[in-house]
DRENDO-1510 file (C-alpha; in Angstrom, 1 decimal, always signed):
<recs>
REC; n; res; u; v; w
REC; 1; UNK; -24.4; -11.7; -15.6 .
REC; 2; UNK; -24.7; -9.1; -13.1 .
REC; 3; UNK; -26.2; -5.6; -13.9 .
REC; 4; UNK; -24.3; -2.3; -13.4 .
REC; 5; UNK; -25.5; +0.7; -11.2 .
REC; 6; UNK; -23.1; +2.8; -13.0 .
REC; 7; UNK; -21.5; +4.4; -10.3 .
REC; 8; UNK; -19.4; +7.5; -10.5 .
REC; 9; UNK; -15.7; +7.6; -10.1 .
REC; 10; UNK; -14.9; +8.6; -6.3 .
REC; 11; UNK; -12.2; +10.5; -7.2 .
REC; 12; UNK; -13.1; +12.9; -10.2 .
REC; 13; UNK; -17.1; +12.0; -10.3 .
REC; 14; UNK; -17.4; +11.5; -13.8 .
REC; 15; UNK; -19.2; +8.6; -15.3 .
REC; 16; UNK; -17.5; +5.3; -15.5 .
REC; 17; UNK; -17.3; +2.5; -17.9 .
REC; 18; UNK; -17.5; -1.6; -17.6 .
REC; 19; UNK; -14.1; -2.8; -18.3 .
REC; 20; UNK; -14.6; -6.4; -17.1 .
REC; 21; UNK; -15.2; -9.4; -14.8 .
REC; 22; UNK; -13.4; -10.9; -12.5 .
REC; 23; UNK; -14.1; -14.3; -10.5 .
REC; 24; UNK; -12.3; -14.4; -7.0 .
REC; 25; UNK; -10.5; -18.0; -6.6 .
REC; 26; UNK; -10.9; -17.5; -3.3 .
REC; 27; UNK; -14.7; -17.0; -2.7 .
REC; 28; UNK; -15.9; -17.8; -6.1 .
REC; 29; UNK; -17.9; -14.6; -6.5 .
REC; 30; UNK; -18.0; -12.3; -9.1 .
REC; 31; UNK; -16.8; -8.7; -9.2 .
REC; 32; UNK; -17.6; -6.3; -11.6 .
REC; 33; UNK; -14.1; -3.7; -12.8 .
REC; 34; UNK; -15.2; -0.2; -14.0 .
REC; 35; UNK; -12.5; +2.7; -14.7 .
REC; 36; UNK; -13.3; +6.4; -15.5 .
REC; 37; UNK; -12.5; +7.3; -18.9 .
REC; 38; UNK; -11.6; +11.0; -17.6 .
REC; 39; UNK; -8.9; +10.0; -14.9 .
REC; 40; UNK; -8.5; +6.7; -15.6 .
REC; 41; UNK; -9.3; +5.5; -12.1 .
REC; 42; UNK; -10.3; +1.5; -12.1 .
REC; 43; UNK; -12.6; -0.1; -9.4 .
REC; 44; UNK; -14.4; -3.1; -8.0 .
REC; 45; UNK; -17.9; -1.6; -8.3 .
REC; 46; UNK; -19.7; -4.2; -5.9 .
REC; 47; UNK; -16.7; -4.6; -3.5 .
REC; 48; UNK; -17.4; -6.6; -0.4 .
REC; 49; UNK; -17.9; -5.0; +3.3 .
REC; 50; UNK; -17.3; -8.0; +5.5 .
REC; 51; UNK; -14.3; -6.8; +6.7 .
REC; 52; UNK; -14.1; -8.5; +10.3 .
REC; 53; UNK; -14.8; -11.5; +7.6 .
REC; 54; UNK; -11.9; -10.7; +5.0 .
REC; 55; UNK; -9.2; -9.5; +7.5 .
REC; 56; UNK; -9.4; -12.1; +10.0 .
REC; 57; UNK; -6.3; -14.2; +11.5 .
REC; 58; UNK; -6.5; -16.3; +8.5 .
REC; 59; UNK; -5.5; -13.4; +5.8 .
REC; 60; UNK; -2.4; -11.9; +8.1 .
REC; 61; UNK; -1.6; -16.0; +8.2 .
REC; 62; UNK; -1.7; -16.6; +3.9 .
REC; 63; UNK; -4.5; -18.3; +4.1 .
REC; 64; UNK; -6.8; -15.9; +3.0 .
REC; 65; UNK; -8.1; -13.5; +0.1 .
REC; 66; UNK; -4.1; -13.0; -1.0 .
REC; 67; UNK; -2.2; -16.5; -0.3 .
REC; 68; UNK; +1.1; -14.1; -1.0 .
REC; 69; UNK; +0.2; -12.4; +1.8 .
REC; 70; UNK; +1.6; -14.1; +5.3 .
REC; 71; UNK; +2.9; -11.3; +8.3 .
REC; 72; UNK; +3.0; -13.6; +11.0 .
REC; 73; UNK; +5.6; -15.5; +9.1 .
REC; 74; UNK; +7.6; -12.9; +8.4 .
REC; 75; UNK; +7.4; -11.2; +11.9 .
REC; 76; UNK; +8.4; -15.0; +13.3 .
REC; 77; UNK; +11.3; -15.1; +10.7 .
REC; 78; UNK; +12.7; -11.8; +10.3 .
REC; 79; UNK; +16.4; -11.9; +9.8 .
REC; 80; UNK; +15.6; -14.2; +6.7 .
REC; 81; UNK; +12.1; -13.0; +5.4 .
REC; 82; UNK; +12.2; -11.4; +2.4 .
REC; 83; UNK; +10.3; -8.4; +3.8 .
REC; 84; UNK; +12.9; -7.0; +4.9 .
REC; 85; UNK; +14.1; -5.8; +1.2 .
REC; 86; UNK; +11.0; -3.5; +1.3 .
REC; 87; UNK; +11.2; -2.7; +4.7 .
REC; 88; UNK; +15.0; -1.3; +3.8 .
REC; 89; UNK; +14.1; +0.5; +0.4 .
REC; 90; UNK; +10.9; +2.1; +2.0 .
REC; 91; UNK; +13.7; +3.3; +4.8 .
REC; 92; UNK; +16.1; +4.1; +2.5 .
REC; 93; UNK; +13.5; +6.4; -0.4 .
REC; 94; UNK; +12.4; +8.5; +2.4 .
REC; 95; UNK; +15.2; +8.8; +4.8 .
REC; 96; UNK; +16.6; +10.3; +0.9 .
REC; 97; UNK; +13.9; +12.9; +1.4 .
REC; 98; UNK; +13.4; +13.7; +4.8 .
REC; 99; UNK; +15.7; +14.3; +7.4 .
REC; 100; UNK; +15.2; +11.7; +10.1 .
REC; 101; UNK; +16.3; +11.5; +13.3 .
REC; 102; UNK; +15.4; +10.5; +16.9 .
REC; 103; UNK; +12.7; +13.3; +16.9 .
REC; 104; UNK; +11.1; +12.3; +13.7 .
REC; 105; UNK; +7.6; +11.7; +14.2 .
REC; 106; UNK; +6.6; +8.9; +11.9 .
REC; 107; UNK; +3.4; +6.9; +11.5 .
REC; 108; UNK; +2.8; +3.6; +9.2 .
REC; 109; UNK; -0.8; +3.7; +8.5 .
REC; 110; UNK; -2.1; +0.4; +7.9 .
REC; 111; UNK; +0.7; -1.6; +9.8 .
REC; 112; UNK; -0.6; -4.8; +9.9 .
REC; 113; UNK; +1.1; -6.8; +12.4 .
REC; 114; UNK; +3.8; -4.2; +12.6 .
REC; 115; UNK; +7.0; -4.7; +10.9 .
REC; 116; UNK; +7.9; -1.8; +9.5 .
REC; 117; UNK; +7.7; +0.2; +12.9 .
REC; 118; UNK; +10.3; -1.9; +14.0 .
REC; 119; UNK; +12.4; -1.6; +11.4 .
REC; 120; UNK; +12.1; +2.2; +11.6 .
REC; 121; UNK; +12.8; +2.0; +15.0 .
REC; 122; UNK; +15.4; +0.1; +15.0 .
REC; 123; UNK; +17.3; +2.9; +12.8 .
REC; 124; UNK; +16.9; +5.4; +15.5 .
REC; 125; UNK; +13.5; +6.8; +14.8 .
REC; 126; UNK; +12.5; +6.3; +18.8 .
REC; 127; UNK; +8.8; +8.2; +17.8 .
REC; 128; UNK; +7.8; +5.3; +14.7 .
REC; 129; UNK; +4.3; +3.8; +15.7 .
REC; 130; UNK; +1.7; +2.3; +13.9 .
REC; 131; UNK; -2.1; +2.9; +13.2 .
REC; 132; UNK; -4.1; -0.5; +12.0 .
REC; 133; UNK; -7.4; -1.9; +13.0 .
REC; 134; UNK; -9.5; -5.2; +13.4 .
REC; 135; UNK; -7.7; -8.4; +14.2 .
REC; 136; UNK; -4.2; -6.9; +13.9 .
REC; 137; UNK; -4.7; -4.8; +17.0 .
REC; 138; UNK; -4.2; -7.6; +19.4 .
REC; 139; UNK; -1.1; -8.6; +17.9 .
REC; 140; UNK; +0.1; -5.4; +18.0 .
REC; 141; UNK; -0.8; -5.7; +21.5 .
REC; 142; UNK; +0.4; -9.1; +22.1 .
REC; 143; UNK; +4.3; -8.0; +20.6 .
REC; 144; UNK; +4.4; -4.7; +22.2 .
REC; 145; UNK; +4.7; -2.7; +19.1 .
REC; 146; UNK; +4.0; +1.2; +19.7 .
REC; 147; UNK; +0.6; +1.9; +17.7 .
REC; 148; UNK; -2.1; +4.4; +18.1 .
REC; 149; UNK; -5.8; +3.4; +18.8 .
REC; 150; UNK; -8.5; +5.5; +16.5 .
REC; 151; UNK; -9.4; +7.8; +19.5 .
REC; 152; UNK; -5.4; +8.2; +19.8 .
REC; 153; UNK; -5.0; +8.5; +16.1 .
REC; 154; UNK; -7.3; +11.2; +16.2 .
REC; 155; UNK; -5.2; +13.5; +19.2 .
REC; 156; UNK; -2.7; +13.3; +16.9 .
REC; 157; UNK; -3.7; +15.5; +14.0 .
REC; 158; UNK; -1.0; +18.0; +12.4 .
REC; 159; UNK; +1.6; +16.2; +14.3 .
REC; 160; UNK; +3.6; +13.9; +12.1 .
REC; 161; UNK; +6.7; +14.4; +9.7 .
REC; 162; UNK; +6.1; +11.2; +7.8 .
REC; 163; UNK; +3.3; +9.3; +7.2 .
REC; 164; UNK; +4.1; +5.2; +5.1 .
REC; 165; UNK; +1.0; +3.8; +3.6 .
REC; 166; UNK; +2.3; +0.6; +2.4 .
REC; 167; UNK; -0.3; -1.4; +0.2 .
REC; 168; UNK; -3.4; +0.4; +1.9 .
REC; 169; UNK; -5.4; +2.7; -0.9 .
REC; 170; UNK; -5.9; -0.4; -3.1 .
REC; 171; UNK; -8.1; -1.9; -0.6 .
REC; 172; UNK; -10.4; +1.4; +0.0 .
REC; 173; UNK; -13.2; +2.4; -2.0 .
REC; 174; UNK; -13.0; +5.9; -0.7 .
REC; 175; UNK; -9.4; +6.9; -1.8 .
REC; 176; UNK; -9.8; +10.4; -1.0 .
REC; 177; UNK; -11.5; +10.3; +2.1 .
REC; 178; UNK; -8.9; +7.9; +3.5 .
REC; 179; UNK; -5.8; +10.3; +2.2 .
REC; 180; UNK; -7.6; +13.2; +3.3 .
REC; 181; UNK; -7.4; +11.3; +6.9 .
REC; 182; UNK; -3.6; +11.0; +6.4 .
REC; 183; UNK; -3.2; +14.5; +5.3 .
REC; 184; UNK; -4.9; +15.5; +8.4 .
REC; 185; UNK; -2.4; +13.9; +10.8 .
REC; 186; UNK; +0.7; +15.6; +9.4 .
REC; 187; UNK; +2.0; +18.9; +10.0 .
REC; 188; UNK; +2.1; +21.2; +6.7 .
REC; 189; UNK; +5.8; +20.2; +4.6 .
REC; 190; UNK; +5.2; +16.2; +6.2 .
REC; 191; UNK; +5.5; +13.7; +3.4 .
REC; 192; UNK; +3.0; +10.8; +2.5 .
REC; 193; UNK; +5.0; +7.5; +1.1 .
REC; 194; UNK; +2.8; +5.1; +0.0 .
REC; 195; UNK; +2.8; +2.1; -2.6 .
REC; 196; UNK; +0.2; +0.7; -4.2 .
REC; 197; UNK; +0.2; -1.5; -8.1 .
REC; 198; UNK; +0.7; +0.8; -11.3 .
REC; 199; UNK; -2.5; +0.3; -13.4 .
REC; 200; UNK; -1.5; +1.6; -16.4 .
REC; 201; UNK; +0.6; -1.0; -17.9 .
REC; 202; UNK; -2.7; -2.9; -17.2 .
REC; 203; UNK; -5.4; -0.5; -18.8 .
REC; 204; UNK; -6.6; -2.4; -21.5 .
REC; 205; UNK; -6.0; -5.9; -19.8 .
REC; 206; UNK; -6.9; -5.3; -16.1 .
REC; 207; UNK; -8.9; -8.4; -15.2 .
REC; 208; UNK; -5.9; -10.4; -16.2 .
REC; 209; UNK; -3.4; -8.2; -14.0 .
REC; 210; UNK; -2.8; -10.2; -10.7 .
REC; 211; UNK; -2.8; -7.1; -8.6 .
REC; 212; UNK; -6.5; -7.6; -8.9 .
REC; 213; UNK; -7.3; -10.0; -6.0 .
REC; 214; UNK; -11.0; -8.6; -5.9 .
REC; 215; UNK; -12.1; -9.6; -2.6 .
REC; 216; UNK; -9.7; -7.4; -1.2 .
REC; 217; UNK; -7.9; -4.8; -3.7 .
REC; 218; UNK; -11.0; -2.9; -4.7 .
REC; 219; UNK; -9.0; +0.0; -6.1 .
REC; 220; UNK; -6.3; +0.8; -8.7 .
REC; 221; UNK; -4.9; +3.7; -9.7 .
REC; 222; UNK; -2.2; +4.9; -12.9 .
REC; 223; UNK; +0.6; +7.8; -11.4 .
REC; 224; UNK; -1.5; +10.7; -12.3 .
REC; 225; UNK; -4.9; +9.1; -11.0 .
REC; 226; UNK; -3.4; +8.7; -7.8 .
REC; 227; UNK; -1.6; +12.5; -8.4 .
REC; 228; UNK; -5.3; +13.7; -9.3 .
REC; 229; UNK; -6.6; +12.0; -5.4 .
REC; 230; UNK; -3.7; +13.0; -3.5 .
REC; 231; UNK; -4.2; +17.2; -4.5 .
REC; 232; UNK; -8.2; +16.8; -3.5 .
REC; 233; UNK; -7.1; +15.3; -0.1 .
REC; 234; UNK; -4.5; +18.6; +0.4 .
REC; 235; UNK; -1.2; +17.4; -0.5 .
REC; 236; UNK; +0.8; +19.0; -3.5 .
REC; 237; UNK; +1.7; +15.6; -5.5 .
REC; 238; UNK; +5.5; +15.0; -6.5 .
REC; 239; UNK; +7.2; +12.7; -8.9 .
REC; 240; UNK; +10.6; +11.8; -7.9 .
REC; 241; UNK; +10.9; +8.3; -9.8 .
REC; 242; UNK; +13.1; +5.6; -9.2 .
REC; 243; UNK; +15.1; +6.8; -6.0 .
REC; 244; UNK; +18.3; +4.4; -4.2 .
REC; 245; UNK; +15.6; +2.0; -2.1 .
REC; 246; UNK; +13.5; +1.0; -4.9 .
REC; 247; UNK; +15.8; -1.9; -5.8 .
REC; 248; UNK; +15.3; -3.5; -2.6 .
REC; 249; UNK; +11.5; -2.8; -3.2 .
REC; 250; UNK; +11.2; -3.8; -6.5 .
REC; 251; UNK; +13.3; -7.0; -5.2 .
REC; 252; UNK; +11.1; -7.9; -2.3 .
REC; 253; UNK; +7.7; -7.3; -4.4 .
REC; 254; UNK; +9.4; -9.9; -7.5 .
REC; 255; UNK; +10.3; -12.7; -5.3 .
REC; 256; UNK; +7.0; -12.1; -3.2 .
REC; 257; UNK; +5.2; -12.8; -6.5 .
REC; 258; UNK; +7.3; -15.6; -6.8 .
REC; 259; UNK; +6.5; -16.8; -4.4 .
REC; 260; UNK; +9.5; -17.1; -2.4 .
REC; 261; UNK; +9.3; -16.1; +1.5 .
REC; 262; UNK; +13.0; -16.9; +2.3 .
REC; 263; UNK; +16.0; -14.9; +1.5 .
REC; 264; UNK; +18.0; -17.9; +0.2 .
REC; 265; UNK; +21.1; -18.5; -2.3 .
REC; 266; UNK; +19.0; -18.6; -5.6 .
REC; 267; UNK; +17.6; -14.8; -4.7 .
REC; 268; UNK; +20.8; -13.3; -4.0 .
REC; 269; UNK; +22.8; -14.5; -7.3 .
REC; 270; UNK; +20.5; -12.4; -8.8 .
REC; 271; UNK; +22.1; -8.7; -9.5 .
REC; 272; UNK; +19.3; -6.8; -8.3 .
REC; 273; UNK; +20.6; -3.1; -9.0 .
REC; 274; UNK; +20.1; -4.5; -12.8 .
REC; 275; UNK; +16.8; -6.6; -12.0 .
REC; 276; UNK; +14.9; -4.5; -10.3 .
REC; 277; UNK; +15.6; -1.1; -12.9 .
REC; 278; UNK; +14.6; -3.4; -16.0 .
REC; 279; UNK; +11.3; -4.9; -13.6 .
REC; 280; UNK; +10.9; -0.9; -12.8 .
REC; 281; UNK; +11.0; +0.0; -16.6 .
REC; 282; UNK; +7.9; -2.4; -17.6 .
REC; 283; UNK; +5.6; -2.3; -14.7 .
REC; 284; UNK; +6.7; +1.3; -13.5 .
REC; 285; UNK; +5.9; +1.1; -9.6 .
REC; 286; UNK; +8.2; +3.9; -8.9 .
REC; 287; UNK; +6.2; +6.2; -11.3 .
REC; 288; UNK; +3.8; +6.4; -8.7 .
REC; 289; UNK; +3.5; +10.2; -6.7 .
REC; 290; UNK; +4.5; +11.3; -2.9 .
REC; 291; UNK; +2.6; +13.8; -1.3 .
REC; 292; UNK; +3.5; +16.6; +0.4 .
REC; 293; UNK; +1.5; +18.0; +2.9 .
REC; 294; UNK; -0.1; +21.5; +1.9 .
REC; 295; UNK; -0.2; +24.1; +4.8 .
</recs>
């Protein structure tokens, strides 16, 4: 059994506890879960650093670290992928809270191969681009999707309306210091929309939650962790709850689970306005905060 260094939560820097073990079926190695008992922050404490390694063509293919995860599929396939449920509810939460428009500047941090931006676009936002790095650059590249290189990213401070982070602060073991990066890039009133798993239906079970694919999610956080991280990074954390779009998220992140790429027959008998509140209910994703950029 592996020892503990103790380390300190990265958000609040109190003391944290053991909570657990978890073997990745994947690698095969062992990862050690802590959480801080004083804002209930969970982590991977030895979480690996290969990145080149971990993010490589094989993880954007499904053959990698998460099997559910597979975005050249979906951009090959995207009048039937399911992605486009979440695609369409993240369009439809913030469009419900932003005005948006051809002018809208909007950035999806962490793209991966670029789907959202497209989507975005093709609603009329003419300024979406992406920001993403490592293997998914080329293929950015390769499909012509609008993105910003780091050295762009960087001429771009204070210049957004609204910034997406779509399943990026799990995988960081610096939440702060990467929010604090997306707070600098938008002007003071632009929103943050992000997703990431709800630990706290989880808290006393969290090796056995499935959001925990160690080798890659290294970070979880309950709503008013994740409130607590995005006020030390300068935004002023809000709470709207389950807003019209959250069905279709709710509905892409259950048949992804499922494992089901497709949107077929069987998924659409199911009446998802009713689905997707109950799934909401127990496993509260939309509990989660938005930020609001402080001036």
């Amino acid at each position: 059994m592996m020892q503990s260094t103790a380390p300190t939560c990265a958000i609040c820097h109190s003391g944290t506890e053991a909570v657990g073990f978890k073997t990745s079926s994947w690698s095969g190695k062992e990862f050690e879960l802590r959480r801080c008992p004083s804002c209930n922050f969970a982590f991977v404490a030895n979480p690996r650093l290969d990145y080149d390694a971990l993010y490589d063509d094989a993880y954007y293919s499904g053959r990698g670290a998460d099997p559910l995860v597979d975005y050249m599929d979906e951009i090959e396939h995207p009048e039937t992928t399911i992605r486009q449920f979440e695609w369409r509810g993240i369009w439809r939460v913030v469009s419900g809270m932003v005005k948006t428009g051809s002018t809208t500047r909007w950035l999806d941090y962490g793209c991966g191969v670029g789907g959202l931006v497209d989507f975005v676009r093709n609603q009329g936002v003419a300024q979406a681009v992406g920001f993403d790095q490592g293997w998914s650059l080329s293929q950015l590249r390769q499909r012509g999707v609008p993105h910003l290189t780091p050295d762009e990213l960087d001429r771009q401070r204070g210049t957004f309306d609204v910034v997406t982070a779509i399943e990026v602060v799990e995988h960081v073991s610096d939440p702060v210091s990467e929010l604090s990066k997306m707070r600098a890039l938008l002007r003071p009133g632009g929103l943050l929309f992000l997703t990431t798993g709800n630990a706290a239906p989880y808290r006393d079970r969290l090796s056995r939650w499935r959001y925990v694919v160690p080798d890659v999610h290294v970070s979880f956080f309950e709503p008013q962790t994740l409130a607590l991280a995005l006020d030390r990074a300068g935004f002023d954390a809000a709470f709207p709850g389950y807003q019209p779009g959250w069905d279709d998220i709710i509905r892409f992140k259950v048949l992804k689970s499922a494992g089901i790429r497709r949107d077929t027959l069987p998924s659409r008998v199911v009446p998802w306005t009713l689905a997707s509140r109950i799934v909401d209910l127990r496993l509260r994703p939309s509990a989660h905060p938005v930020g609001w950029a402080r001036g």
